[in-house]
N, C-alpha and C positions, 0 to 999 in steps of 0.2 A: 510407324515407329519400329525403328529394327531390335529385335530381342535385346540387346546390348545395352541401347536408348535408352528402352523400358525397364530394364534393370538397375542402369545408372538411376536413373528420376525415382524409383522405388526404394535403391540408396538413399536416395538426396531428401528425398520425405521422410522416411526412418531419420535421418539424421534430421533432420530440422526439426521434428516432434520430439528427440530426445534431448536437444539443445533448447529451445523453448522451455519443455516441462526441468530441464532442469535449472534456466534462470529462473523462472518462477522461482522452484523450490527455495535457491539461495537468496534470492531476494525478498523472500515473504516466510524467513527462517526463525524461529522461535534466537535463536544463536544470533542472527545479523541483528534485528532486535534489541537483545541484550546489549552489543558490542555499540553500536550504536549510542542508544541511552546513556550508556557510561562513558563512551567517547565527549558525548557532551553534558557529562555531569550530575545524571539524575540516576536516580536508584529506582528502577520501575522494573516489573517483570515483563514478559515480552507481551502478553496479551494482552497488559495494559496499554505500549506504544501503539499495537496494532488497533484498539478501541479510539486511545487517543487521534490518531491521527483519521479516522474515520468520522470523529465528531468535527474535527477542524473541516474535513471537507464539506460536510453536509450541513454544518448547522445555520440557522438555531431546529434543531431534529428534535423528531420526539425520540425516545430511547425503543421504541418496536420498529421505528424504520431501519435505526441503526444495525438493529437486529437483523432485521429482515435483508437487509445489505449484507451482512456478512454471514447471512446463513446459517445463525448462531438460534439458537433459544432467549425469547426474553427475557428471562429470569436470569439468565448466565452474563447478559449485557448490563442487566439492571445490578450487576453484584460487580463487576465491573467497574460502571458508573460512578457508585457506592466508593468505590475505594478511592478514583479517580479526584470525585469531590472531596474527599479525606485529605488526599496528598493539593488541597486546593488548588487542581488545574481545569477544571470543570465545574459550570457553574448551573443547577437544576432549576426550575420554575415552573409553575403549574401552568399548561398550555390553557390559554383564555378561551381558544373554541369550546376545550373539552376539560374540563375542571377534573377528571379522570385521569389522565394523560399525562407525562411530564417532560418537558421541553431541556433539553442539555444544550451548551454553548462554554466554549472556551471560557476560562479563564484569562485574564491578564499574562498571570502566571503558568498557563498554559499554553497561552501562546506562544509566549517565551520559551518553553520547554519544546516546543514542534519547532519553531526556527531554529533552535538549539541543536535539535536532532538531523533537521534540511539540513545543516551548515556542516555537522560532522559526516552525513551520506555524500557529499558533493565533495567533500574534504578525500572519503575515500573513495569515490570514483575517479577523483582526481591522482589518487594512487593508483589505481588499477589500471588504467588508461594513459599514465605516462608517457609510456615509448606509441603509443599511438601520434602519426600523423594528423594536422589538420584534415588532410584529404580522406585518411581512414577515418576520423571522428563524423565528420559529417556523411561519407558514404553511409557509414555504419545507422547513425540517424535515419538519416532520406530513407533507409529501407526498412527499418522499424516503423516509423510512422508510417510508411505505406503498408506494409499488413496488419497495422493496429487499425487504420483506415477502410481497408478490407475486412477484418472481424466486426468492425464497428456495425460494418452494412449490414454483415449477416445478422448479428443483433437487430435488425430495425427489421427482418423482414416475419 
């Protein structure tokens, strides 16, 4: 590889890890969150969507997995939880293995609230994405799910 090569490609990684870490950021944004929620009508603070939609994936969960999924402190998810039920979109039950334990699962009304929120994110992807091409949208795809595909592996090994 000629000096030049090895520069550009050393470019093109620098820039891919700055472009990467900073969808991340905007997309897992205390701010997108908000804007979100309120797009589709609910009054919730940000780490409560981001809990919410954490129980939607995983449940019926106990609230230490959830935890342990988002790398949070139990007690910080279980206060969480706590408000989550309040605002009734979240519904608790004491896990039958473990009489100890307590098991969360949507709400009705929480489900509602996470389709709510899916329809407002798609609504604005749908803005952001506009002037995009069919051929851009799907390029842009096909190579996403190929390095999500490739991080996946490195996970498994």
């Amino acid at each position: 590889m000629s000096a030049t090569t090895s520069t550009d490609h050393a470019v093109w990684l620098a820039s891919l890890t700055r472009s990467l870490t900073a969808v991340s950021r905007h997309t897992h944004s205390p701010a997108l969150y908000s804007r979100m929620a309120e797009k589709a009508g609910l009054s919730l603070r940000p780490h409560l969507v981001d809990v919410l939609f954490r129980v939607a994936e995983l449940q019926p969960v106990r609230i230490s997995e959830v935890a342990e999924t988002m790398a949070y402190d139990r007690s910080t998810i279980s206060r969480h939880v706590a408000e989550l039920a309040e605002e009734g979109l979240v519904e608790r039950s004491t896990d039958p293995d473990d009489g100890r334990a307590v098991i969360v699962r949507l709400s009705r009304r929480g489900a509602s609230a996470v389709n709510r929120i899916e329809q407002a994110w798609y609504e604005t992807l749908e803005e952001l994405t506009a002037g995009w091409s069919d051929r851009d949208r799907t390029s842009f795809l096909r190579q996403l799910d190929r390095l999500d595909k490739a991080l996946a592996d490195l996970d498994e090994d």
